[in-house]
N, C-alpha and C positions, 0 to 999 in steps of 0.2 A: 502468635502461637509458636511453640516449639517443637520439634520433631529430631528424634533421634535418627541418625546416618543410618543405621539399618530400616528405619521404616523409609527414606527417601530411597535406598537403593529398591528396597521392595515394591516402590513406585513405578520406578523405572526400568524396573527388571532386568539392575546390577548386581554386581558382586562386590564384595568390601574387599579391601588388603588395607588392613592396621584396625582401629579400636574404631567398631559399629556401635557404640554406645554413646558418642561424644553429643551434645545437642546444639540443634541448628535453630536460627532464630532468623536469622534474612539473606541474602545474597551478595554479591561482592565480585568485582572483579579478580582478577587472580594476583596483579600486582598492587593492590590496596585492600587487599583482604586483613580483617580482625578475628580473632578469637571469637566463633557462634557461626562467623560465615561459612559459605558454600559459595565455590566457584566453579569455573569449567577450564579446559584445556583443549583446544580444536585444531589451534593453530602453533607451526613449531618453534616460532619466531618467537613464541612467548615462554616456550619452555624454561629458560633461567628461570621466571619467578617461580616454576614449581619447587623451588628448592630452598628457594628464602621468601615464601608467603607466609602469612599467619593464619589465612584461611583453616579451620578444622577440618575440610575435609573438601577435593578437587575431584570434578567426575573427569575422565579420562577414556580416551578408546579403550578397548578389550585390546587391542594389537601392540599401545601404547608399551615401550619398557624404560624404566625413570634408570638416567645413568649414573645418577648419584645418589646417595641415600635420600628421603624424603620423610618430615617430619610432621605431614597429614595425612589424614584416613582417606585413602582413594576407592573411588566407585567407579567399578569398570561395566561399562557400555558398549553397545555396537557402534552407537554415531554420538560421542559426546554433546554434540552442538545442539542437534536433534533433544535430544534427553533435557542438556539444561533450558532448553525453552521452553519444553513439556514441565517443568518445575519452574520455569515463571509465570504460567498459564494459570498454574494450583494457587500460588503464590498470589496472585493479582484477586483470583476467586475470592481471597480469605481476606487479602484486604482492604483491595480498593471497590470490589463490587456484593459483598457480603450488606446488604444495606434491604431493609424492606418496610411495608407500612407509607404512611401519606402525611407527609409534610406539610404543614398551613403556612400561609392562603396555596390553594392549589384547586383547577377546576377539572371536574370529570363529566363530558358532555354526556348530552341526553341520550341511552341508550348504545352505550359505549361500556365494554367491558375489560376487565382486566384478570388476567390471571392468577394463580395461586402465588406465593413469592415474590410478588411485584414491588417495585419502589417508584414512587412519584414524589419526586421533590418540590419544595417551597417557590413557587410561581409559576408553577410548570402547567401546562394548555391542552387537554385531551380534548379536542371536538366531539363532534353526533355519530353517535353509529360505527367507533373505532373497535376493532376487535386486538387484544394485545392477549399475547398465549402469555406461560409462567414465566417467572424470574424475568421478565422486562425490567429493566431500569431506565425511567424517566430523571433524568437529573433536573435539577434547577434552573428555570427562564427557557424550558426546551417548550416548543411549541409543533403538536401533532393535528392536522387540521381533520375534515370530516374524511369516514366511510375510510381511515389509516386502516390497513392488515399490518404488525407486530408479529414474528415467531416468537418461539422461546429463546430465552437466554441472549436474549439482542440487545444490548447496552445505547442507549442514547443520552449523549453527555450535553454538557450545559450549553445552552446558547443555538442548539440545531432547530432548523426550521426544517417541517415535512408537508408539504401542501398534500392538497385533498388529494384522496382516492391513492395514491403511494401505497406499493406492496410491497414488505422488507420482511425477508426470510428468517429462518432462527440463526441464532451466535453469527450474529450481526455484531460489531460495531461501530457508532456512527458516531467522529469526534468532534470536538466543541464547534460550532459557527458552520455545521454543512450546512448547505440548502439542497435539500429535494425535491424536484418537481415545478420549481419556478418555470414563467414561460420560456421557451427557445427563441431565439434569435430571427422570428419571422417578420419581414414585412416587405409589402407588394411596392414598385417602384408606380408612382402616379404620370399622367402626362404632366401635371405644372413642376412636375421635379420632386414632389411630396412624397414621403413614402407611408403607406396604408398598415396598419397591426391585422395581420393576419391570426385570429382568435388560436390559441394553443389548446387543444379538447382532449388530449389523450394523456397518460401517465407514467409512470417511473413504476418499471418491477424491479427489486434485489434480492435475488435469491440467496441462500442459506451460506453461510460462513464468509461472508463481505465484509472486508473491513474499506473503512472509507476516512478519510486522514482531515483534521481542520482546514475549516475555509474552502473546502472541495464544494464544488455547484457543479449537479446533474437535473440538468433542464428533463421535463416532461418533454412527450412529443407530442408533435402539431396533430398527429392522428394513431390509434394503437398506442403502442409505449414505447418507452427509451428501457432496454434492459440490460441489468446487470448480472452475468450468471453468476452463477456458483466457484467459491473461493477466490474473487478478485479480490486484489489489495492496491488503493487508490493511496497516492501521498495526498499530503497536506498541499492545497494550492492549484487542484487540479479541475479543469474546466470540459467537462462531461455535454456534449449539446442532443436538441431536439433527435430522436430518433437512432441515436447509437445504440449499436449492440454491442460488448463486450466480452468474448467468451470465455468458458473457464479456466480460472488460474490466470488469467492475466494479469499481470502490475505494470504499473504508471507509475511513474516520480515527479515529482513536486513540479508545478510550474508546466505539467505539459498541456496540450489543448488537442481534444478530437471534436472536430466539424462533423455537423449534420449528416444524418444517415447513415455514416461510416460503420463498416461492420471488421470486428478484431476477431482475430478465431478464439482457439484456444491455447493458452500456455503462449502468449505472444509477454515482450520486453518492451517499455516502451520507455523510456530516459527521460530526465528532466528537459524542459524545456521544447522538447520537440514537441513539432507542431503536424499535424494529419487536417488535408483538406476532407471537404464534404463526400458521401458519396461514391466511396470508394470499399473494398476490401484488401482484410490481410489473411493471407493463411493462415494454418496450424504453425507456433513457433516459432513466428516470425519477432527478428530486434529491430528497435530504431533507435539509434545512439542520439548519445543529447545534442538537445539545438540542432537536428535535422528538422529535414523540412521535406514532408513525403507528400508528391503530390500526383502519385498514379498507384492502383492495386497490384498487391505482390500477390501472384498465383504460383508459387511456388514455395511451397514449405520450408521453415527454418534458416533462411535468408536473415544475413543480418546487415544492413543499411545505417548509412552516417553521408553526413553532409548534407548540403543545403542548394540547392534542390539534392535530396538522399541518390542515392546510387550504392551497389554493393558493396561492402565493406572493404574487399580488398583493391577495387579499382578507386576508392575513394583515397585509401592511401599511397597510391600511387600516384595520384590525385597530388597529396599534400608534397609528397615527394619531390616531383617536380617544379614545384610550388618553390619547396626554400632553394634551387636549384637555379633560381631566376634570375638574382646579381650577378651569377656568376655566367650566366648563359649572354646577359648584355652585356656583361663586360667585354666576352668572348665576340660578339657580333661588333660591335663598335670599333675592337681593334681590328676584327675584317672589313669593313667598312672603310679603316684609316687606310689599312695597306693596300684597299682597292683603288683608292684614290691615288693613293703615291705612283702606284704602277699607272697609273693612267694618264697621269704629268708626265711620267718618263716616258 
């Protein structure tokens, strides 16, 4: 589709300076822009190519002033970055989730319903008794087991598995290969040394606007549910266990792991790679920087934590400080050492 700069500023409730008539066709960065694209400006680092892109037309701050002449149609906003994301949201609506109707072979279980708008792709597994609200997108080889809740406008891409009983809120998205609801990490230690499967009986809730990143697994819990609130944003690779809470707005990056029972507040940072033992909380706000390793509850808000065992950010680089400080510190001991010596001969 095409759209003329005046209708995308009226979108974003811009204003034009140069020709609102030119038409847009897809997106673009700012320094590989073509003739049709639309790009953005956020950052100042980038400002050159505002002056030699081919982009048709660059959204821009409202506060923004270009110091050289500029040969595209600018769309002035309050938060540039904000806006062009709000126009890859439209963007993505039109063309990678615009899809509706039932794909063959595709099974819809007994007493399972689906919304107005829906799409269910070619191999794709709706169990017994699922309820999915409108515009669901079921992609291809996706697998939803019995007694699924679906909101509206929740996207599930190819390849996710959703075990039974899982409740996912609306403008969900769930990308290729998650798993929800598999069992948790339970098992009883024996006397012969065996260890016993502790049955896992409770469920995964996600509430409304969760995005959830490939290859991400968030186990059910062993009783009650594992939940996810409202507005988290999970990477690809991330390892969700029995019984977490998650609160709102929280994001995690790829490759991190939250242990059993652990509860995150809300609007908490959580970096690749680091790791949260079971059984613990984190305030409101709270960061863990990557490849920490948090192994006690932060009760104090908006702390941010690094290193391994974590400790606060700033004693942690005091930490490293003295750290590369250390060649030099032995060298310094050694030669006292030698001169203690020498005095001790004489």
């Amino acid at each position: 589709m095409k759209f003329t700069v005046r209708q995308i500023a009226q979108m974003l409730n811009g204003e034009v300076v140069g020709d609102d008539t030119v038409l847009i066709h897809s997106a673009a960065k700012i320094e590989e822009g073509q003739p049709g694209c639309i790009s953005f400006l956020a950052n100042s680092k980038y400002e050159p190519y505002l002056y030699t892109t081919q982009s048709s037309a660059v959204i821009v701050d409202k506060t923004f002033e270009p110091r050289k002449p500029v040969n595209t149609s600018l769309i002035q906003v309050e938060n540039a970055y904000s806006a062009f994301t709000r126009l890859l949201e439209e963007y993505q609506k039109w063309t990678f989730q615009h899809k509706q109707g039932v794909e063959q072979p595709s099974h819809l279980g007994e007493g399972s319903t689906l919304g107005q708008g829906g799409y269910r792709g070619a191999f794709s597994y709706i169990g017994k008794h699922c309820q999915l609200g409108e515009n669901v997108k079921i992609y291809p080889n996706a697998y939803v087991g019995d007694y699924v809740q679906i909101g509206n406008n929740t996207v599930i891409h190819p390849g996710v598995r959703i075990y039974d009983r899982t409740v996912i809120g609306s403008d969900c998205t769930i990308f290729a290969n998650a798993v929800i609801g598999s069992d948790g990490f339970g098992f009883a230690p024996q006397p012969d040394g065996s260890y016993k499967t502790i049955p896992q009986l409770g469920n995964v809730i996600i509430e409304d606007a969760v995005s959830i990143g490939a290859n991400t697994t968030i186990d059910c819990a062993t009783m009650g549910s594992t939940i996810i609130r409202r507005g988290v944003k999970l990477d690809n690779l991330v390892q969700i266990a029995h019984n977490v809470e998650l609160g709102a707005n929280t994001v995690v990056a790829a490759q991190a792991g939250i242990s059993g029972s652990t509860k995150v507040g809300e609007r908490c940072v959580i970096a690749g790679q680091a790791g949260l033992v079971g059984h613990i909380s984190l305030a409101k706000g709270t960061q863990i920087g990557a490849q920490a390793g948090l192994g006690k509850s932060i009760k104090k808000e908006g702390l941010s934590m690094s290193g391994s065992p974590a400790r606060e950010l700033s004693e942690h680089l005091r930490t490293l400080a003295s750290l590369r400080r250390l060649p030099e510190l032995e060298k310094r001991l050694k030669e006292l050492e030698k001169n203690q010596q020498l005095a001790n001969e004489t």
